[in-house]
C-alpha positions in Angstrom: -22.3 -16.6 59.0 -23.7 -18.2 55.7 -23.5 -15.4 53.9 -19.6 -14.7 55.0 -18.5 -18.3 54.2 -20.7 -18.0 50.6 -19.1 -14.4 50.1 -15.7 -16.2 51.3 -16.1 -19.1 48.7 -16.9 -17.0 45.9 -13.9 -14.5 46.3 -11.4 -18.1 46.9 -13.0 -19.4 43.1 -12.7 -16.1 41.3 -8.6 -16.9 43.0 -8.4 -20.3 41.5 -10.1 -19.3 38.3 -7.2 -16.6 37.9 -4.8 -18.2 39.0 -5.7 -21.6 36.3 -5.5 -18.7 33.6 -2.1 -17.4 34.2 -1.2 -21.1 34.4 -2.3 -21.7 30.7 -1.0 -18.9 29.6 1.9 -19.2 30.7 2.3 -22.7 29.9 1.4 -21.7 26.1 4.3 -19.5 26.2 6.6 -21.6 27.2 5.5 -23.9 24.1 6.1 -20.8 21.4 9.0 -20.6 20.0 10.8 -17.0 21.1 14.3 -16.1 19.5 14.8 -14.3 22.9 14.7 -18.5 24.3 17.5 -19.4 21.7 19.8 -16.2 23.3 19.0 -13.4 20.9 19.6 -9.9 22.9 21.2 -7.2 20.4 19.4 -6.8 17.0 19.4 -5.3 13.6 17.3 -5.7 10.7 16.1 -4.1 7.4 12.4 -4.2 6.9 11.5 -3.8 3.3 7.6 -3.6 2.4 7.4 -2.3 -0.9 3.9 -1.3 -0.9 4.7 1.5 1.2 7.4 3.0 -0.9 4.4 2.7 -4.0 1.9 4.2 -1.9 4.5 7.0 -0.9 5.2 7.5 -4.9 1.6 7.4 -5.6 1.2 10.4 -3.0 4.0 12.4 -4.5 4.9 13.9 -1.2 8.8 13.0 -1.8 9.1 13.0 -5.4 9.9 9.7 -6.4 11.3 7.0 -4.6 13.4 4.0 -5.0 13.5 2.0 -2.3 12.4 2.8 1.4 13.7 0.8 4.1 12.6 0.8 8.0 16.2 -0.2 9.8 15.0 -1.5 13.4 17.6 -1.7 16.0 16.5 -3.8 19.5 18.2 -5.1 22.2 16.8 -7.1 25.4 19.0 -5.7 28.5 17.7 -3.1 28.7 14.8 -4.2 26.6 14.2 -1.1 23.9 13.7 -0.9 20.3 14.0 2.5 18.0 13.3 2.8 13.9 15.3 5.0 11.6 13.9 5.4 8.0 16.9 5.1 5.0 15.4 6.4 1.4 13.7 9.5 2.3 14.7 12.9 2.2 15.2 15.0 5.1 12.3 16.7 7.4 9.0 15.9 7.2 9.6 14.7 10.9 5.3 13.9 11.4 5.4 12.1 8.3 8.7 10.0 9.5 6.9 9.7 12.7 3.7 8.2 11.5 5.3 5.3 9.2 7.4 4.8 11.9 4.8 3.6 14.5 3.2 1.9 11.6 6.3 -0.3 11.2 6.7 -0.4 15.4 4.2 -3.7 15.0 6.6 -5.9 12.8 8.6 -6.7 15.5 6.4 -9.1 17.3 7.0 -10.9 14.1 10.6 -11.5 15.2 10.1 -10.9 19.0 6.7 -12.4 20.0 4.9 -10.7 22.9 2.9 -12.4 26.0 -0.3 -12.4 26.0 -0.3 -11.0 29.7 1.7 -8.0 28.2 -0.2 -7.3 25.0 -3.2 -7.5 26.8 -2.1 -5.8 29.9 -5.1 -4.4 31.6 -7.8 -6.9 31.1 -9.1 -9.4 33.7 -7.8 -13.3 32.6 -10.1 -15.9 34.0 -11.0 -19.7 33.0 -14.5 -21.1 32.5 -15.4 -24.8 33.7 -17.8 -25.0 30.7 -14.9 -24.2 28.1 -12.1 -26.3 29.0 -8.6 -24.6 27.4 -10.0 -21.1 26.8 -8.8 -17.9 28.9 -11.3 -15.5 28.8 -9.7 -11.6 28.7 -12.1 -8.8 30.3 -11.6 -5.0 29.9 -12.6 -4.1 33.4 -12.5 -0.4 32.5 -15.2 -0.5 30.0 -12.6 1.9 28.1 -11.6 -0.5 25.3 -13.0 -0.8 21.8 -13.2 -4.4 22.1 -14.0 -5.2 26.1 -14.1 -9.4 26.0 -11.2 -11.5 24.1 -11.1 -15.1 24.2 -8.3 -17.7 24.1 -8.3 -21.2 22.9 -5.6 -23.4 23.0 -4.9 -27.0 21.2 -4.0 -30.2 23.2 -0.3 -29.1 23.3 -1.3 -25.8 25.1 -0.4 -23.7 21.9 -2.4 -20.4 20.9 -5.2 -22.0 18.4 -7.9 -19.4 18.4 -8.7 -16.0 19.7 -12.1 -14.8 19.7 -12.2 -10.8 19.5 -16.2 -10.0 20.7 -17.0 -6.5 19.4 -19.6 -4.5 20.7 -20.9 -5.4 17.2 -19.7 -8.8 15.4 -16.5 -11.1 16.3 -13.0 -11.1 14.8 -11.5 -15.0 14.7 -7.9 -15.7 14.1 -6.6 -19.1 14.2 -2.8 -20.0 14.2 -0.8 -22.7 12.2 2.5 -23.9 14.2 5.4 -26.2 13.6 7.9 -27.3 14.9 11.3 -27.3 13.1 14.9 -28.7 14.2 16.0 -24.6 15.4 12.8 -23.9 17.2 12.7 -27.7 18.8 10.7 -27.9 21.8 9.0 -25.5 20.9 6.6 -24.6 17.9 6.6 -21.5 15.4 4.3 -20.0 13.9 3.3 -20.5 9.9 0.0 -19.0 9.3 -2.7 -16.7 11.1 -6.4 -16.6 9.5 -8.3 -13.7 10.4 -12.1 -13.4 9.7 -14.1 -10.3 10.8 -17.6 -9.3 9.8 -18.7 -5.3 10.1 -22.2 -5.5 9.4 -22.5 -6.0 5.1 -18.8 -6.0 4.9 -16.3 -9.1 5.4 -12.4 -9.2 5.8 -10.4 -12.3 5.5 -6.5 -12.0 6.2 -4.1 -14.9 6.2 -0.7 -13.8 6.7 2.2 -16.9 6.4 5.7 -16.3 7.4 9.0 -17.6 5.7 12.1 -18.3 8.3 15.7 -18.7 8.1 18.4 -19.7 10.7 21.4 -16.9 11.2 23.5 -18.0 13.8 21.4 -21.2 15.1 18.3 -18.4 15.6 14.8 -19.1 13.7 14.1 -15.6 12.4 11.4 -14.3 9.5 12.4 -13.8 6.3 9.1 -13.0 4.2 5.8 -12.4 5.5 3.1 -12.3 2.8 -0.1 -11.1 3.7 -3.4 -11.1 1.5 -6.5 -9.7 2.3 -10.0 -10.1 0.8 -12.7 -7.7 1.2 -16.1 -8.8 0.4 -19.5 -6.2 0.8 -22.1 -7.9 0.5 -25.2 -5.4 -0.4 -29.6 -6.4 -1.1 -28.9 -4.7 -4.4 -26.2 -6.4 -5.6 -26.3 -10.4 -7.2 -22.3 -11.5 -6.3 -20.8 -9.6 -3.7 -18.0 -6.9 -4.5 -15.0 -8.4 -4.0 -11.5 -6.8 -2.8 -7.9 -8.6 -3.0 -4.3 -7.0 -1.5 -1.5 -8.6 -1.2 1.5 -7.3 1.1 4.9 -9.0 0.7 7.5 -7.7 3.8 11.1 -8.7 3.8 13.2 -9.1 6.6 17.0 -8.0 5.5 20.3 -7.6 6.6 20.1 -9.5 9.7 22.9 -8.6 12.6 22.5 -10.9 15.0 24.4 -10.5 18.6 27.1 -8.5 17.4 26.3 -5.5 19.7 25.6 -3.4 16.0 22.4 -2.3 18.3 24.2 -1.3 21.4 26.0 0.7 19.6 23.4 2.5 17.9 21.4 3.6 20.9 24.9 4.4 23.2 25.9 6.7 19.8 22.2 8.3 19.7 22.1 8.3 23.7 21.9 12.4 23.5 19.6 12.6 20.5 16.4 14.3 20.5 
């Protein structure tokens, strides 16, 4: 009978611990800013990075470029999202393909995504000892990084995640404010990321402009520079790395149905 009520117990705390981590994360998503929260459902923007269109010169696989820009189209019922490329010439469909998913990611800038949905798959639990932290398992043993932590600040915003590797940790911390278009709620200003990989570190701090188009906080710039430092017993000052990435958000259609339209005119394309 002991061991029924103990077995009992242990299953009802591994409950409560859940269900106190879907609480926090939830509540931390109510407290970030979402343009989705301030009505946004039918998209269009012009993402420019002009590092990519170097890179593609400097490969000479189109000839030379001008300017290449990723037009993203997404709306929210039903929730879907599609890229065309404008500056390129035509075929080289696995090429268009590739720098497509590449630029797939820039929308959580815009259109942040849960926690629970980014990270669908892992185990959320708390832990008594680390009060405001959700602890993320990979129950599979399948993913390259199996144990995530998240650390939130006194308002219940996203501070901190903790990415355990099976060798070293990747930390990012996040910078909000809270601004008279995204009032209650808070937006994000910077990220820090620092990850070690045995001699080699990799610092990132990416920082995001915003403008208001029709009473909705959307990005404008977002600068990213990265540092690279390998540290080596050879060497007397580690060798040091520094890119910079500038991406600009253009040509902002906001709720005029300009995406509707896009996916009911491509509804029969391959």
């Amino acid at each position: 009978m002991k061991v029924v009520l103990t077995l009992f117990s242990l299953i009802l705390s591994l409950g409560v611990m859940a269900q106190d981590a879907t609480t926090l994360l939830r509540s931390s998503e109510e407290k970030a800013y979402t343009p989705k929260q301030k009505g946004l459902t039918d998209l269009v923007v012009d993402i420019v990075n002009p590092q990519v269109t170097n890179q593609l010169n400097e490969q000479m696989i189109f000839g030379h470029l001008k300017e290449v820009t990723f037009r993203l189209y997404w709306t929210s019922s039903p929730e879907r999202v599609a890229i065309e490329i404008l500056g390129l010439p035509e075929g080289f469909r696995e090429i268009k393909e590739e720098l497509k998913a590449a630029t797939l990611s820039r929308l959580e800038s815009i259109i942040p995504i849960p926690i629970e949905k980014k990270f669908q798959g892992y185990k959320f639990r708390t832990d008594s000892k680390k009060p405001k932290t959700v602890i993320a398992t990979d129950p599979s043993g399948q993913q390259a990084i199996p144990e995530f932590e998240f650390m939130f600040d006194s308002e219940n915003r996203l501070s901190k995640i903790l990415a355990k590797k099976p060798i070293g940790e990747q930390e990012t911390n996040f910078e909000w404010l809270k601004s008279a278009w995204s009032e209650p709620r808070s937006h994000v200003t910077k990220t820090s990321t620092k990850a070690q990989h045995g001699p080699q570190i990799v610092e990132t701090e990416s920082t995001t402009s915003w403008q208001v188009l029709s009473g909705i906080g959307l990005p404008a710039i977002v600068k990213t520079i990265t540092k690279q430092k390998l540290n080596q017993k050879s060497q007397t000052r580690p060798a040091e790395r520094t890119v910079e990435e500038v991406v600009y958000f253009k040509n902002y259609k906001v709720n005029q149905s300009e995406a509707m339209k896009w996916f009911l005119g491509h509804a029969g394309a391959n």
